[in-house]
C-alpha positions in Angstrom: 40.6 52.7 27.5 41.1 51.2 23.8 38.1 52.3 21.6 36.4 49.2 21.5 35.9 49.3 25.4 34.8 53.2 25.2 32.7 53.2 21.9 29.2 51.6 23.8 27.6 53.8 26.6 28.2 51.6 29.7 24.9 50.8 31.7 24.4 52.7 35.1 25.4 48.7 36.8 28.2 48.7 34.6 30.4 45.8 32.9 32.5 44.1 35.2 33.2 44.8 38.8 36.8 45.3 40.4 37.8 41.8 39.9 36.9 42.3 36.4 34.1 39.3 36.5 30.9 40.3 35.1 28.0 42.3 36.5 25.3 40.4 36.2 21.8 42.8 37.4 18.6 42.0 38.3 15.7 41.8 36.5 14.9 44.7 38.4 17.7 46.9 37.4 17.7 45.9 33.2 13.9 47.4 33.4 15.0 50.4 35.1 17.8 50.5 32.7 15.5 50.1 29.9 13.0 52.4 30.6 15.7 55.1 31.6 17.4 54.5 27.9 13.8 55.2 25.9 13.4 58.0 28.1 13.1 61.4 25.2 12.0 63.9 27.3 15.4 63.1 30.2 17.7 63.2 27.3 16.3 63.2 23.7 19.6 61.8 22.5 18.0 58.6 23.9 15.7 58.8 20.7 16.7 55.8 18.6 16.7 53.5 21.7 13.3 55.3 22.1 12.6 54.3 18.1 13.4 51.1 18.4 11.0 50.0 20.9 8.4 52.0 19.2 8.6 50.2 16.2 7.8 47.1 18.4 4.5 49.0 20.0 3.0 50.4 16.3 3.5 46.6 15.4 0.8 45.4 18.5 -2.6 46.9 17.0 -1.3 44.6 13.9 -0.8 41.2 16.2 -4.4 42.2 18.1 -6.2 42.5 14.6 -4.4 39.1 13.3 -5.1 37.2 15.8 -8.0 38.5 17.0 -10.4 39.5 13.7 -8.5 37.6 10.6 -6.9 34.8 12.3 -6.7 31.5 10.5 -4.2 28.7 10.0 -3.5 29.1 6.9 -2.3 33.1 7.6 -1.1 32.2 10.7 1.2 29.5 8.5 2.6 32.0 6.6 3.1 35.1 9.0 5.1 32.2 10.9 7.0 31.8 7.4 7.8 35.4 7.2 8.7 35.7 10.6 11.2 32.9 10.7 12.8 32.2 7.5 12.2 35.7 5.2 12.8 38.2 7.8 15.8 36.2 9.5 17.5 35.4 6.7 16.9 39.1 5.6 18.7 40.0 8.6 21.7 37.8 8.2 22.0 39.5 4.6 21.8 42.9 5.5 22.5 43.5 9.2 24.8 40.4 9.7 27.2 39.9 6.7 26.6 43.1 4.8 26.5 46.3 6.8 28.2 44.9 10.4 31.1 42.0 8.7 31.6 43.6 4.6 31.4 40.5 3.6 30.2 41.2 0.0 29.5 44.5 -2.1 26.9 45.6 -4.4 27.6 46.7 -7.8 25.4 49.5 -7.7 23.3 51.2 -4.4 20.1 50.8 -5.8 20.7 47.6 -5.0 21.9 47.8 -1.8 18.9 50.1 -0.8 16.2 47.4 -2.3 18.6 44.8 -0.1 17.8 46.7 2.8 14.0 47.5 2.4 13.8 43.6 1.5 11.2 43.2 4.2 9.6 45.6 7.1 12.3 47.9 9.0 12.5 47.3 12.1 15.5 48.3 14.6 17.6 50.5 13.3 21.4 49.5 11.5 23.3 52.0 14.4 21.9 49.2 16.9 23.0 46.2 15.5 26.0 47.4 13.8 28.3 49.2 15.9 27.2 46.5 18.9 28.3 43.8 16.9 31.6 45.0 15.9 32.0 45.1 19.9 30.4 41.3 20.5 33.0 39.7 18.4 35.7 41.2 20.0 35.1 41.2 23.2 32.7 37.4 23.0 31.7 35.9 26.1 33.5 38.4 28.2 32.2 42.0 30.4 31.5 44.2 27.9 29.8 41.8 25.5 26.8 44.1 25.0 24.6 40.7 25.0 26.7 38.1 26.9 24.8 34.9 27.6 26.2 34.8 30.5 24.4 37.8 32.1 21.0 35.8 31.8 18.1 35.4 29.5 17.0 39.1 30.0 20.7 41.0 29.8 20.2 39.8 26.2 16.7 40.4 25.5 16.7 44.2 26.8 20.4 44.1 25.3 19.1 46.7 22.2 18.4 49.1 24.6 20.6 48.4 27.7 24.0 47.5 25.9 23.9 48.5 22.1 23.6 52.2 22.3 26.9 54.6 21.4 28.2 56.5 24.2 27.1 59.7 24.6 30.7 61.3 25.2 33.1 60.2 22.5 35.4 62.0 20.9 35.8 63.7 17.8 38.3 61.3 16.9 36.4 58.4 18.5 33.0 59.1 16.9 34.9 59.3 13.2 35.8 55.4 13.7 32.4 54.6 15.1 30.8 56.1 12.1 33.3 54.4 9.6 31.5 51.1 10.3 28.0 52.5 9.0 29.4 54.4 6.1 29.2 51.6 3.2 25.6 51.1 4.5 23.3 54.0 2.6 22.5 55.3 6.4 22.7 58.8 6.4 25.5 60.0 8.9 25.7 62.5 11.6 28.3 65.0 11.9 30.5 65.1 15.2 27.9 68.4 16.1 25.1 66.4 15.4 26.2 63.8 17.3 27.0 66.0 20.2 23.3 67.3 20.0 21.6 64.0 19.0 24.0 61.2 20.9 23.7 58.5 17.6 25.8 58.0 14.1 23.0 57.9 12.5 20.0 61.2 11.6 16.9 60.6 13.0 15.4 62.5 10.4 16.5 59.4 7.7 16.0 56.9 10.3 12.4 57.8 10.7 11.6 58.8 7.2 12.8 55.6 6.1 10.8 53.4 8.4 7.9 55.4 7.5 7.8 55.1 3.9 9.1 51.4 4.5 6.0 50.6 6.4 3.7 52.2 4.0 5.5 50.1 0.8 4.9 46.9 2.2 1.5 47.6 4.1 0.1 49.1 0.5 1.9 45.7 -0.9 0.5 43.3 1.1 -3.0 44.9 1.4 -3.1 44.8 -2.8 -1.8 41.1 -2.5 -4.2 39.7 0.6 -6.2 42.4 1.8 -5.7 43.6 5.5 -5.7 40.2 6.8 -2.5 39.6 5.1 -1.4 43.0 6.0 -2.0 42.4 9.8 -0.1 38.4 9.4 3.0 39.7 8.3 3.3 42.9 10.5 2.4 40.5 13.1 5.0 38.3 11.8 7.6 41.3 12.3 6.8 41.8 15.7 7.3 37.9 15.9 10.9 38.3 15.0 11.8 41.5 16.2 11.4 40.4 20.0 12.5 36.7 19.1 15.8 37.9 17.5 16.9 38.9 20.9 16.5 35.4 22.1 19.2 34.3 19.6 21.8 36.1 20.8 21.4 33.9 24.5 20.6 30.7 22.9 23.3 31.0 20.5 26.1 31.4 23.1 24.8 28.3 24.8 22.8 29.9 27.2 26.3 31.0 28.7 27.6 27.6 29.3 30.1 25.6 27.0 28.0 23.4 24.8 30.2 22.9 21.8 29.9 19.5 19.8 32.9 17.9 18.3 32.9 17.8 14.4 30.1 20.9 14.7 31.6 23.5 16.5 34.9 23.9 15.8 35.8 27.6 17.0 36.1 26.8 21.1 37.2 30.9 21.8 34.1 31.9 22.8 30.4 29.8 23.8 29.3 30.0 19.9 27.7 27.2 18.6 26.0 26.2 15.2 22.5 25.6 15.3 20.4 23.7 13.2 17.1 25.5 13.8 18.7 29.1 12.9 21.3 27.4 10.7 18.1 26.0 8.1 16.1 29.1 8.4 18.2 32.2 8.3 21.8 30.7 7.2 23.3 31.5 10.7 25.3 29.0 11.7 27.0 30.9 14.7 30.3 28.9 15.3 31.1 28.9 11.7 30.4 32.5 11.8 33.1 33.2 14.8 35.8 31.6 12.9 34.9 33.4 9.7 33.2 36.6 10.5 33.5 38.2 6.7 32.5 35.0 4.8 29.5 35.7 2.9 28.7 32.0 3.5 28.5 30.5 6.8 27.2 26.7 6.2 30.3 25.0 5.7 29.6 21.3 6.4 27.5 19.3 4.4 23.7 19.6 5.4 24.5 23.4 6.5 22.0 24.9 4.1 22.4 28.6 4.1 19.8 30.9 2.4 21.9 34.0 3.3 24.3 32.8 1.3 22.0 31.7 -2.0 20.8 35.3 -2.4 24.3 36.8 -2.4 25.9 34.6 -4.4 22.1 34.8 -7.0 22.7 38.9 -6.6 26.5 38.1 -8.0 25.6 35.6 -10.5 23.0 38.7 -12.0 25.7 41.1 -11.2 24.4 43.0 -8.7 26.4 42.0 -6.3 30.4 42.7 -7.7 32.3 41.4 -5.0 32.1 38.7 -2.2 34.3 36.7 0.3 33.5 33.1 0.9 35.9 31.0 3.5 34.3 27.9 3.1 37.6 25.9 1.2 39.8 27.7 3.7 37.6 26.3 6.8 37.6 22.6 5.4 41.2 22.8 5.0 42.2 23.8 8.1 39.5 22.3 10.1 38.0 19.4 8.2 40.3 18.3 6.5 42.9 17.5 9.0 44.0 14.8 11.6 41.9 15.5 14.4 44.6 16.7 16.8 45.9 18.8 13.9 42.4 20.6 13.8 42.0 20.7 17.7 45.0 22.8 18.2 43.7 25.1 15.6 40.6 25.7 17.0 41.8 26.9 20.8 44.8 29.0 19.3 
């Protein structure tokens, strides 16, 4: 099998059956699958599956307090902001263009590491990062660790289900798996400590980091707002971490075609731009399949792109040294053009 096939632990219902059609399981079976994946005391190499999730459950007693002892309009206003718009965009930055796609560099890492610790940690990098690398090559298709077309929940449990490493690679095999976290900061296993810990990254950092990332920004926002604050934005986390996962079905069309001519103008795969996602976090998905390491994404006029604003503000200050922007390249071939021109470009 080619390493791009082997590099994610297969689920116990597998990818694709004999006729090489996706395997598309029951409700039933991606809980069982969950559960079996956050499972420590089966297989402890299961931990940042396990860590993931948990991150969601320490961020509950925060919603209950919010909504439930401090709640107002006004907080719930901006926990929604924060939720939405400051911790997507954040995402598109750092797990999106940055540390999955290389699309820009910092000049220095203490500004990568402030980049990263933007807003409150949630999953960690290994998750998104090495899943991603997998999604774009293999879009749409079995193996697609969150393929729209498996259903609403293959994507939602897809961080645990799909996203994990395998447990077996080799030493050769685990070397290219961890050269696409390397430029990150995350600190990286060895092939031993992979073999006794199943993940790229050490759970001693991964934890550490979350811990004194939570304690920043709760200390921050207490001093700011007080605890109501605090418990609006920790609520508006939570908010995002589970919503993020509805992304990845809505923005392959639910798994059916729904491209729109003059938007969508990569027809590969069931991407589409967005204008809700587009506005808030600067992912404009179909723009993003044609151009994966573009550091900008909103191509067309009225694509506003926040993503892109801070990268190219962190250049203009010189903390960012280096970035990669398609945008002239995309109106030329695509835009530009006599539409039959551009429709045979887009299917090729």
């Amino acid at each position: 099998m080619a390493f791009i096939d082997n590099v994610l632990q297969e689920p116990s219902y597998g990818w694709s059956n004999e006729k090489g059609e996706l395997i598309i399981p029951t409700t039933g079976q991606l809980f069982k699958e969950a559960f079996s994946r956050i499972n420590i005391f089966a297989d402890k190499r299961n931990w940042i599956s396990a860590v993931s999730w948990m991150m969601a459950v320490c961020l509950v007693p925060f919603f209950i307090l919010a909504f439930f002892k401090y709640f107002t309009i006004p907080l719930f206003l901006v926990s929604f902001l924060y939720s939405i718009v400051i911790m997507s965009t954040h995402a598109t930055i750092w797990f999106h263009r940055y540390s999955t796609h290389k699309a820009f560099t910092f000049s220095h890492p203490i500004w990568r590491f402030i980049t990263q610790n933007l807003v409150l940690k949630t999953f960690p990098e290994e998750i998104y990062v090495v899943s991603h690398h997998v999604h774009h090559s293999k879009s749409d298709q079995p193996g697609d660790p969150y393929n729209a077309s498996g259903g609403l929940m293959y994507c939602m449990l897809s961080d645990v289900n799909h996203q994990s490493i395998a447990k077996n690679l080799t030493e050769e095999e685990y070397a290219k798996a961890a050269s696409f976290m390397k430029h990150t900061g995350v600190w990286i296993n060895s092939y031993k400590q992979y073999l006794t810990w199943g993940s790229i990254a050490s759970p001693y950092y991964t934890i550490g980091l979350w811990l004194l990332n939570w304690s920043f920004w709760f200390t921050m926002f207490y001093l700011i707002g007080g605890p109501a604050l605090a418990c609006g934005l920790f609520t508006g986390a939570l908010f995002w971490f589970v919503l993020v996962r509805l992304f990845n079905y809505t923005g392959h069309g639910k798994g059916e075609e729904k491209h729109v001519d003059g938007v969508d103008f990569d027809r590969r795969n069931l991407s589409i731009n967005q204008t809700r996602p587009g506005i808030f976090s600067g992912e404009w998905h179909n723009n993003h399949h044609l151009y994966p390491s573009s550091a900008r994404a909103g191509f067309l006029p009225m694509q506003l792109d926040f993503a892109w604003l801070y990268i190219l503000g962190l250049y203009k200050m010189g903390m960012v040294s280096s970035y990669r922007d398609n945008k002239k390249d995309f109106l030329k071939k695509y835009v530009n053009q006599p539409k039959e021109t551009a429709a045979e470009k887009v299917v090729s």
